[in-house]
C-alpha positions in Angstrom: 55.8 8.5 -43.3 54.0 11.4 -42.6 50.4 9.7 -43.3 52.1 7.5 -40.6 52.5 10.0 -38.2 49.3 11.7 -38.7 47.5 8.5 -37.5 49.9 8.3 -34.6 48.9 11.6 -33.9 45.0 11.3 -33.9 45.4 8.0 -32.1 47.6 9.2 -29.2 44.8 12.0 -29.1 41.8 9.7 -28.9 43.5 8.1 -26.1 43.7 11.2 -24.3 40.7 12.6 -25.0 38.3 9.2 -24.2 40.5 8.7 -21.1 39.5 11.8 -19.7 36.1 12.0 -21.2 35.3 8.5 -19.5 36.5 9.3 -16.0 33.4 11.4 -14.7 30.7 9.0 -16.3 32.8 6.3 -14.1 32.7 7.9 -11.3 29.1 8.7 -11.3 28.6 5.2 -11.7 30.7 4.3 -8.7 29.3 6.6 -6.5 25.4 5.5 -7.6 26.3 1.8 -6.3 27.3 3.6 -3.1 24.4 5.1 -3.1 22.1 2.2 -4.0 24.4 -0.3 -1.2 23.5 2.3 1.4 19.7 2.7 0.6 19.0 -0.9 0.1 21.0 -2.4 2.7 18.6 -3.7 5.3 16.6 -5.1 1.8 19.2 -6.2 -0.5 19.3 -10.2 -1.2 23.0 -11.8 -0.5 23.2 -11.6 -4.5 22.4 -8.2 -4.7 25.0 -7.7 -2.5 27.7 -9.7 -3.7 26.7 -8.2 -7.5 27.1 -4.6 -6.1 30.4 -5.3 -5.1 31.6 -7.2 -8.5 30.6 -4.0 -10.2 32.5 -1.7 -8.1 35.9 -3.9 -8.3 35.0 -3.9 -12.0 34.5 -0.4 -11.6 37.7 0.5 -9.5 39.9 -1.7 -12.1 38.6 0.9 -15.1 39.8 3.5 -12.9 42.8 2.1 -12.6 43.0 0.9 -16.5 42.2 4.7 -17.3 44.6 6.6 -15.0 47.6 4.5 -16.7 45.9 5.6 -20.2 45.8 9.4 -19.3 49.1 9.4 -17.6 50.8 7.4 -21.3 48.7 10.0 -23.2 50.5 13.4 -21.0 54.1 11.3 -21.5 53.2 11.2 -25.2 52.6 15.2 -25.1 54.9 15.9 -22.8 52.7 17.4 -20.4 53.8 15.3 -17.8 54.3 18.0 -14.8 55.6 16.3 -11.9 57.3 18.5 -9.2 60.9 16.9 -9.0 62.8 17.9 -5.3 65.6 16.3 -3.1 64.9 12.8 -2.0 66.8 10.6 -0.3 66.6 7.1 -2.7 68.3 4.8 0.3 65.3 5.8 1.9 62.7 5.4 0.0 64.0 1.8 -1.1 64.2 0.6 2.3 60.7 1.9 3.1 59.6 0.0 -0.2 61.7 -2.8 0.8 60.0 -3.0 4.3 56.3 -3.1 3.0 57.3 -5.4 -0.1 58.7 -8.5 2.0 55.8 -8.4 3.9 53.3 -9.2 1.3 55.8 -11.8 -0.4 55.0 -15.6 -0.1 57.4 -17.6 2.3 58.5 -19.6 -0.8 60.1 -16.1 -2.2 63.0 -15.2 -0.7 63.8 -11.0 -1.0 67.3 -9.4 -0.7 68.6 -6.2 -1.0 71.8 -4.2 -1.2 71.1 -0.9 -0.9 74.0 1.9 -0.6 73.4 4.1 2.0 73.2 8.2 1.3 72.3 8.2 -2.1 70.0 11.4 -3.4 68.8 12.3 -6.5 66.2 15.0 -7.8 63.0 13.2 -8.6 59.2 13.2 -7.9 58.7 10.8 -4.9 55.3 9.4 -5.7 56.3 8.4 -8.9 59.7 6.6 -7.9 57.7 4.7 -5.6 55.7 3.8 -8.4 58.4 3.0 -11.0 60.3 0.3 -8.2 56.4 -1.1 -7.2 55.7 -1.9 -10.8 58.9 -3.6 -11.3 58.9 -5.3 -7.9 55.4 -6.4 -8.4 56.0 -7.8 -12.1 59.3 -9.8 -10.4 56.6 -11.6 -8.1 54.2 -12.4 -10.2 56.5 -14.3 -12.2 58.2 -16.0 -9.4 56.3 -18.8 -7.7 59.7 -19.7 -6.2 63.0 -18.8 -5.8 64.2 -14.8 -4.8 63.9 -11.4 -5.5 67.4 -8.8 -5.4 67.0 -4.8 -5.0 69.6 -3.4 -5.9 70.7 0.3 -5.4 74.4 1.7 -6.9 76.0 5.4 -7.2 79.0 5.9 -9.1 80.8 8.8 -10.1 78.3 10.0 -12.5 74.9 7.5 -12.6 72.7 6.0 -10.1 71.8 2.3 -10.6 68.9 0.6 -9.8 69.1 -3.1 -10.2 66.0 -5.8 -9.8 66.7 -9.4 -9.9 64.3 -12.3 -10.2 64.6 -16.1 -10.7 61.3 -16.6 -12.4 59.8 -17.9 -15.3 61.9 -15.2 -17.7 60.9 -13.6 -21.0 61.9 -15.2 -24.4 63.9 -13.6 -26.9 61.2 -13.0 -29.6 59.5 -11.0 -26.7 62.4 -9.0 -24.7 62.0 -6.3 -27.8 58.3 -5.8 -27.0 58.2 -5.7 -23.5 57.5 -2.2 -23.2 55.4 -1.9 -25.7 51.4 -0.7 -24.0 49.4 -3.6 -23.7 51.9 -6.7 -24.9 51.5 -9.7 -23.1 53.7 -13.0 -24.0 51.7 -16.2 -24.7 52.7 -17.1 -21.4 51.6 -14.7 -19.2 48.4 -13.7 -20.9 46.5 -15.9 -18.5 47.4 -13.5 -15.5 45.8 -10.3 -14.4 47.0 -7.3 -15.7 46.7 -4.4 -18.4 49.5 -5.1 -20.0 50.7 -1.4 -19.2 52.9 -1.5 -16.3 56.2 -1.7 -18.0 55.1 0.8 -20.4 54.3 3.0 -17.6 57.4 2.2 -15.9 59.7 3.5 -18.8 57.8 6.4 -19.0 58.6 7.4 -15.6 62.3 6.5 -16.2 62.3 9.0 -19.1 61.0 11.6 -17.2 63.3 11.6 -14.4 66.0 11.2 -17.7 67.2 7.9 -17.4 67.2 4.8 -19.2 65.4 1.0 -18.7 67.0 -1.7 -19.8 66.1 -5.4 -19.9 68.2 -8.7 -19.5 66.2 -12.4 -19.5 66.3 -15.8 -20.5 63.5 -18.7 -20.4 63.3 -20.4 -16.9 66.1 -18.6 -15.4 64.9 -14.8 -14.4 64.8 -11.1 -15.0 66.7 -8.6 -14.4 65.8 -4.9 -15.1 68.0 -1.7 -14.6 67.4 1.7 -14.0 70.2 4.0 -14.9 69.9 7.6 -13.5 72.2 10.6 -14.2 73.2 12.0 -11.2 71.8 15.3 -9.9 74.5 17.3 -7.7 71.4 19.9 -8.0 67.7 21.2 -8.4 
């Protein structure tokens, strides 16, 4: 085992290290097509044009791939530092809510139930991240039907329920779900990086709660947050 761990080790470093090696080559690199759109403008052929802005989606995706990277690779060495405060979770759900149902197709049909006056101590950027992910991954794998928020306090936990009726996840892939960069057969003609769930649990853990998973084939998803509940900071 400990040869085992050893190579864990080196590779969860190596992820670290060329994540934040590679950012500032990629951003020179962004900021020279900027450069090279605004000089050649009034000169640039329609497929120079349309080229330049391939490479800068390209370019803004790798951002994005790498950000996920370095943020797995602090959870991994607990360097994770997010400052945690008072926020209001009914809130920040129905802000979510507001701005998700918007972008939704008119064949999905979105729901919530969200208890009113529920707080918890948490970072607010990445809660908003953790229920985007989740709400996003629910769409993507619902051409039709409807989407449920849900948001629960009892006693001692705060509940976070979301509830598709999509295509659902089998049972040889419900273990590896969170696993960085798994992708079921069926899905791995979509977009993605594979790392949004992982990311996802990670910010669970942080905030020291639990993800959990129930699905079956052709009949939806349901994920739930469980967080202990704060009284204080």
């Amino acid at each position: 085992m400990i040869p085992i761990q050893h190579a864990l080790e080196k590779q969860k470093s190596f992820v670290s290290d060329a994540s934040h090696e590679l950012r500032t080559p990629l951003s020179v690199f962004y900021s020279s097509l900027d450069i090279l759109e605004s000089d050649e403008a009034s000169n640039m052929s329609d497929f120079g044009k349309e080229l330049i802005e391939d490479l800068k989606h390209e370019a803004e995706l790798m951002k994005e791939l790498l950000d996920k990277l370095l943020f797995l690779a602090r959870h991994d060495k607990n360097r994770i530092h997010s400052t945690k405060e008072k926020i209001s979770l009914t809130e920040l759900l129905l802000t979510i809510s507001r701005k998700f149902k918007r972008a939704l197709p008119k064949s999905i049909v979105f729901e919530t139930e969200i208890q009113p006056n529920v707080e918890f101590i948490g970072n607010s950027n990445n809660i908003t991240e953790l229920i985007y992910i989740l709400l996003d991954n629910a769409a993507q794998y619902t051409q039709r039907g409807s989407i449920y928020l849900k948001l629960l306090q009892t006693d001692k936990m705060i509940y976070i329920y979301i509830e598709d009726t999509g295509i659902g996840i089998s049972k040889e892939d419900l273990p590896f779900i969170f696993d960085r960069f798994f992708r079921s057969d069926a899905v791995r003609n979509r977009n993605g990086t594979g790392l949004g769930l992982a990311i996802a649990d990670s910010i669970v853990q942080d905030h020291g709660g639990t993800l959990t998973v129930q699905s079956e084939l052709e009949k939806g998803t349901t994920f739930c947050i469980q967080f202990p509940l704060y009284t204080k900071k």
